[in-house]
N, C-alpha and C positions, 0 to 999 in steps of 0.2 A: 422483579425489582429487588436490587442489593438492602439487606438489612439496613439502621440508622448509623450503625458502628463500621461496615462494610461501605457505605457511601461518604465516610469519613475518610475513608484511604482512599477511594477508587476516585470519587469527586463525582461528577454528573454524568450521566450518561445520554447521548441522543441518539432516541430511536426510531428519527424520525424517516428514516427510509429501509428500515428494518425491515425483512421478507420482500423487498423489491428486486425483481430484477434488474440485473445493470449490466454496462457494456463496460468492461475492463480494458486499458490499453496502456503496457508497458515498454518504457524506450530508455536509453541509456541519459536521459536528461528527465523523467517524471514519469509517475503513478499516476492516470486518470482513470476517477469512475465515473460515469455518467450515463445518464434513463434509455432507455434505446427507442422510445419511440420520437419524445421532442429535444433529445439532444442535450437534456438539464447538466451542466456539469453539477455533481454531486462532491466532486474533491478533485484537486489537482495540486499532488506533494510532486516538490521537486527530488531530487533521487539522494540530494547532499542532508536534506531534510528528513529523512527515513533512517531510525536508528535502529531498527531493530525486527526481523520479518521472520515467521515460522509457520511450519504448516504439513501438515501428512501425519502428524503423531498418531501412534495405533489409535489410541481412544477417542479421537478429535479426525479420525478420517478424512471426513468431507470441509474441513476448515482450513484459511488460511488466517493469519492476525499479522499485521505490520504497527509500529510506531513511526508514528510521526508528527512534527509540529508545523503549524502553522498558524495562521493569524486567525483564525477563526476560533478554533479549539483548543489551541495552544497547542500542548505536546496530549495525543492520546491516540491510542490503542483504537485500529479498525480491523474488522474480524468480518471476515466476507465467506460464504459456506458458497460451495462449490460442486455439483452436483457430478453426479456419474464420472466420479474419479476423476475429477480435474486437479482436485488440488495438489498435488504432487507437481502435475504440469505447470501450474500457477506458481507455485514458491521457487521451484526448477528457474522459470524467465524470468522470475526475480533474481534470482540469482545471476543467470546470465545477463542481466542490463548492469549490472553493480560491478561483473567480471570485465566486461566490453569499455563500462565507464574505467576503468581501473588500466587497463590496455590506451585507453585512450589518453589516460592524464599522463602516464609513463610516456607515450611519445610527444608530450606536447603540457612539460608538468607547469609552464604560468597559468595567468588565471584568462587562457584565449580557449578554456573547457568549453564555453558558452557559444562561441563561435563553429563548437566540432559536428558535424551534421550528426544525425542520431541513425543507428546503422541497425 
């Protein structure tokens, strides 16, 4: 747990599905996590709603962290560890759902994004 000076900047923390496994699934329209055995969605950021995603750095190997906001938590930092060298491959299809969305708004720049099948 963050110091009382440290939880003044950072604000709350929940860790309430901390060390659990979870089933990842990224698409050119949302980030979901969710329990793999009864299906709990755990989050589900839309992909316009993600400011911010990193992950492989030497020191932090096995870690991925995205921002994002939504109505529950507002805007905050999710930090998902990643075992036997995924993470690399993780922020990788991050990337590419964000390159593919980006592709797609280029050929079709109104707002019929929502309409685009997720590829």
């Amino acid at each position: 747990p963050p110091s009382k000076a440290l939880s003044s900047i950072l604000g709350k923390s929940n860790l309430q599905f901390a060390g659990m496994s979870i089933n990842l699934n990224i698409s050119t329209s949302s980030l979901n996590l969710m329990t793999p055995d009864c299906k709990q969605i755990i989050a589900n950021h839309h992909m316009q709603s993600i400011s911010f995603a990193s992950g492989g750095d030497p020191d932090t190997t096995d870690y991925v962290a995205y921002v994002a906001k939504d109505p529950v938590n507002r805007r905050a930092c999710h930090i998902l560890e990643c075992s036997d060298g995924l993470a690399q491959d993780v922020i990788s299809t991050i990337g590419q759902a964000f390159d593919l969305r980006f592709q797609q708004y280029l050929q079709c720049p109104s707002n019929k994004m929502s309409s685009v099948h997720d590829r």
